[in-house]
N, C-alpha and C positions, 0 to 999 in steps of 0.2 A: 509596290504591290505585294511582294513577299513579305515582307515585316506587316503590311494589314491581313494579309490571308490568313498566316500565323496565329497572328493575334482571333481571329475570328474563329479559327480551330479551337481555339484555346478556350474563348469563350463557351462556342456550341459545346464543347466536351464539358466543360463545370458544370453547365448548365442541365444537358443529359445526365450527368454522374448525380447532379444534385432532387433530380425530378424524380429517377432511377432509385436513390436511396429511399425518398418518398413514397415512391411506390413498392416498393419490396417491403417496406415496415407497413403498412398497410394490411399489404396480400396475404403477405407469410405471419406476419403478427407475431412474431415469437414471446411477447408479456403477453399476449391475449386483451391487451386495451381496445383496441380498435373496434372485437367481436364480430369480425368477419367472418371468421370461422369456415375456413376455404380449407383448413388444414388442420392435422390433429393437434391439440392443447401440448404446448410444451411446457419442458418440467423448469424452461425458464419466465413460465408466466408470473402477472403479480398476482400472488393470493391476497394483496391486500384492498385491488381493488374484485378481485373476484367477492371478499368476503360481501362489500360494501355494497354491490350487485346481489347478492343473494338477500339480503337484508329490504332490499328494496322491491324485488320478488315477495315476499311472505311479509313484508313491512306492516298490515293490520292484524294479521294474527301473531305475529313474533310476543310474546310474554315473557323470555326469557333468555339470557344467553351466557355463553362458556366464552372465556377469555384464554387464552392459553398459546403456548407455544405450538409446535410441532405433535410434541406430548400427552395434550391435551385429546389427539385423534383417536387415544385408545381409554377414553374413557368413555361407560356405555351411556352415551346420549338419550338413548331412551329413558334406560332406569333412575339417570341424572334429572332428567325432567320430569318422573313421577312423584322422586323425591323433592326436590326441590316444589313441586308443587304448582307448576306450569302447565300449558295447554302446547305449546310449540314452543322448544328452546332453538335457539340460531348458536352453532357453533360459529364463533370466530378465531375459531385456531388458525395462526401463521407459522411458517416458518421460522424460525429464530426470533417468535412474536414478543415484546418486549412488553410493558409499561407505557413507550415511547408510539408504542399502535394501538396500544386498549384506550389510552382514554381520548384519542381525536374519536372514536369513532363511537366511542359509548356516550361524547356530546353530543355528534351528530345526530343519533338514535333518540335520547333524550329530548332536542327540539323538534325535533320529526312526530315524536309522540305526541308531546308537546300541541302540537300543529295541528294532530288528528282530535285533540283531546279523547287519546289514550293514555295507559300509564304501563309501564314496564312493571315485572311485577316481584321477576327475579335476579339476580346473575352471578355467577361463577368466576372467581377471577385466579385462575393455576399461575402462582408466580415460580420460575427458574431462581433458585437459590444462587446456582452455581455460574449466572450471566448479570442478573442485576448489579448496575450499575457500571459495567463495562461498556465501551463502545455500543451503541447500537447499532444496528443493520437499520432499520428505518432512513428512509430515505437519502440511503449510501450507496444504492444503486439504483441500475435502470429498472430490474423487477423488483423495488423497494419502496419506489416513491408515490407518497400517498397520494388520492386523489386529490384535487381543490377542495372537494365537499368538505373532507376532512384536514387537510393542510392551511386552508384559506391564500395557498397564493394564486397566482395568476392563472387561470383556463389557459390564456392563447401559451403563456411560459411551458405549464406542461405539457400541453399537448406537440408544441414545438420538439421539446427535446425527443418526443417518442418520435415524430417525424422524422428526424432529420439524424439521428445518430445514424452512426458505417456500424453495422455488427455484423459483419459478413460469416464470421463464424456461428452466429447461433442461425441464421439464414440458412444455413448451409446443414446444423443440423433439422432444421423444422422440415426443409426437401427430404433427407437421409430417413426421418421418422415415418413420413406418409410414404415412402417405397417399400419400406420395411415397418412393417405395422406391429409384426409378431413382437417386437424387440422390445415395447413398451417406450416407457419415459419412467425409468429409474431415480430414484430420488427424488422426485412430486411428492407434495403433499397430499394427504387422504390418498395414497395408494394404495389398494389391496396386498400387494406385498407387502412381506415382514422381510428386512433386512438381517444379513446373516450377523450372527453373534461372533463379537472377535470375545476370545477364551482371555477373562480375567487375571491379572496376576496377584494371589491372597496376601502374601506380607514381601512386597519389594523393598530389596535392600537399593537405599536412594542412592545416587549415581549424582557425580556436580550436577548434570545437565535436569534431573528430577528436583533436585532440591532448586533449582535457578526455576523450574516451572510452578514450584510454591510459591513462590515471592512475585510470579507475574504475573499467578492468578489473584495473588493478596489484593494487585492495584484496581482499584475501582474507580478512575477518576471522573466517571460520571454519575457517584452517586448520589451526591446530594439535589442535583436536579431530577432525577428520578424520585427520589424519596419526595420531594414537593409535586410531582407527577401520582404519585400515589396516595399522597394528601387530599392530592386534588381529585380522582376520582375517588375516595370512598366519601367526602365531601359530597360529591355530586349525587351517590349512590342514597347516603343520606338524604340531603335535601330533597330529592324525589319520590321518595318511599319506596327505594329499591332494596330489597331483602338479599344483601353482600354475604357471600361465605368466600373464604381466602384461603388458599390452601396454599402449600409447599413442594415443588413434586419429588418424585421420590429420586434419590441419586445410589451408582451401584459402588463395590467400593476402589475399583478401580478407578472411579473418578473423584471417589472421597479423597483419595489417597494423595491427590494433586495439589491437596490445597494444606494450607499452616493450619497444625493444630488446634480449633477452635474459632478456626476464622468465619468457618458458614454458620456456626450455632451465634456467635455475636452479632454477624449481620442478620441473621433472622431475629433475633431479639431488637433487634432498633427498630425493623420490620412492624415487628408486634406493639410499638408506644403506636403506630397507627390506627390499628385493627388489630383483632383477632385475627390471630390465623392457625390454621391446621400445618402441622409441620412434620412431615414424610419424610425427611430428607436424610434420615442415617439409622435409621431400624435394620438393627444386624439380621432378622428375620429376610429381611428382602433384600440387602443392600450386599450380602456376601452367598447371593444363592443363584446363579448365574439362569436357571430354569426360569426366573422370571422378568426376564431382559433379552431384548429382540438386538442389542447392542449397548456400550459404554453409553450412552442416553439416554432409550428411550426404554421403558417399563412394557411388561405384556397389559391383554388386557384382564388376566385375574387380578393384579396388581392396582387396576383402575378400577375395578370390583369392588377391593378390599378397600380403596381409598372411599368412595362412595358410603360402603357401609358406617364405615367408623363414624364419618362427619352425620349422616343423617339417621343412623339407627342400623343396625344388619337382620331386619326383620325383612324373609323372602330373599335373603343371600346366602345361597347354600356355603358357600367359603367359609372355611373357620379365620378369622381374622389373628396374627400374631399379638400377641398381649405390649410388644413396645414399638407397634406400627401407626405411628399419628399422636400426636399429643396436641393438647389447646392451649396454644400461648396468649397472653392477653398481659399489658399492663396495667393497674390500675383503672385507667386515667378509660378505659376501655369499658 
């Protein structure tokens, strides 16, 4: 009778632990899939299916949309859509948004149009010089992983794994946030805060451990799948009569300084036998002037102004634009 009771303890407790985890990802929702919305938005939701929900909100009027990183949040969306020549642009900025999230979701968009027999009319695609072809974050984690709409694997797979994961730590922060509301959700994407600026260093003398971070950022091992990822959406952008501009974003030079002489100006040239593209990415203007950098990342948004102007004209942009801020690469074959 003891070794059955046992065993039936043992049971009932898997059993509540496992109904228990079910229920807390549910409730508390910490990626925001669920949209229960019992508690405030945490800063570990997925923006990748938030983007994919906003799109489907404004789905007949969308005309246009931004692709972009994190980056992409301080370019001005309005003026980007006047120029550009839209009625409603959809920003799809992510977080660490790759190549590896713009084009599942720029297919989706495309059949969806497709479907309405509408037609997309523009889009924006801000590539990261200084991440392409690195690992991707895409569905490398739990606020990572794409929808089915977008991924095509299994409903019941994904849904399963939001169910059933123990993350008892971000649980614990989603509780901690609705007691204390004033505290925000720090580090969220599209957050009205600006992050504080860490103070640049102008000429570092390389150190082994600096020069060993050269050569780690040199490794791309997933470039060449990405560059066929990028084949493949200006392909699609094409064949649909989508009006592509490709831009570069801008880097500061604290972060230039990371990499082997010459190595981002080459991968943005291989970049360019694809497309055209606008390339921001080392104009000593911006790139050594710490005033317009919210941090080693991310650019203010005069910076996102001045990108703006170059590509589509700077008529009604009070900014005087630097004279070696943005160039138009193009090969050939372009």
């Amino acid at each position: 009778m003891a070794h059955r009771r046992f065993s039936l303890i043992v049971v009932a407790g898997s059993v509540l632990l496992f109904a228990g985890t079910m229920a807390a990802n549910v409730v508390l929702d910490p990626e925001a899939v669920f949209g229960t919305g019992l508690f405030p938005p945490s800063a570990n939701r997925n923006e990748r299916v938030e983007r994919l929900q906003a799109y489907k909100r404004d789905a007949s009027s969308v005309d246009g949309l931004l692709f972009s990183s994190s980056r992409g949040v301080y370019l001005d969306h309005d003026m980007l859509a006047q120029k550009m020549g839209v009625s409603r642009l959809l920003s799809l900025s992510v977080s660490y948004g790759m190549i590896t999230d713009h084009l599942p979701i720029l297919s989706y968009i495309l059949r969806d149009k497709a479907a309405r027999e509408q037609k997309l009319k523009a889009a924006m695609l801000l590539l990261d010089a200084d991440f392409f072809g690195t690992p991707p974050w895409t569905d490398s984690n739990i606020n990572s992983f794409l929808p089915p709409e977008l991924s095509g694997e299994s409903a019941l797979r994904y849904w399963w794994r939001y169910l059933t994961v123990f993350q008892f730590r971000l649980w614990r922060d989603v509780v901690r946030a609705s007691l204390n509301p004033g505290r925000g959700q720090a580090g969220a994407s599209g957050s009205n805060e600006e992050p504080v600026m860490a103070s640049p260093s102008r000429s570092p003398t390389l150190t082994m451990s600096e020069d060993y971070r050269r050569r780690w950022n040199s490794n791309r091992p997933d470039f060449d799948r990405q560059y066929k990822k990028l084949e493949e959406f200006v392909g699609l952008c094409r064949d649909n009569g989508v009006q592509l501009t490709v831009a570069i974003s801008p880097l500061i030079r604290q972060h230039l300084d990371q990499y082997e002489p010459g190595m981002l100006d080459a991968l943005i040239a291989r970049l360019s036998r694809v497309v055209a593209i606008w390339d921001f990415s080392s104009s000593t203007a911006i790139a050594d002037h710490r005033e317009y950098w919210l941090d080693i990342s991310h650019f203010d948004r005069d910076v996102g102004t001045m990108m703006i102007g170059r590509i589509f004209g700077n008529d009604r942009i009070a900014l005087a634009i630097p004279a070696d801020f943005g160039r138009l690469r193009a090969s050939r074959q372009n």
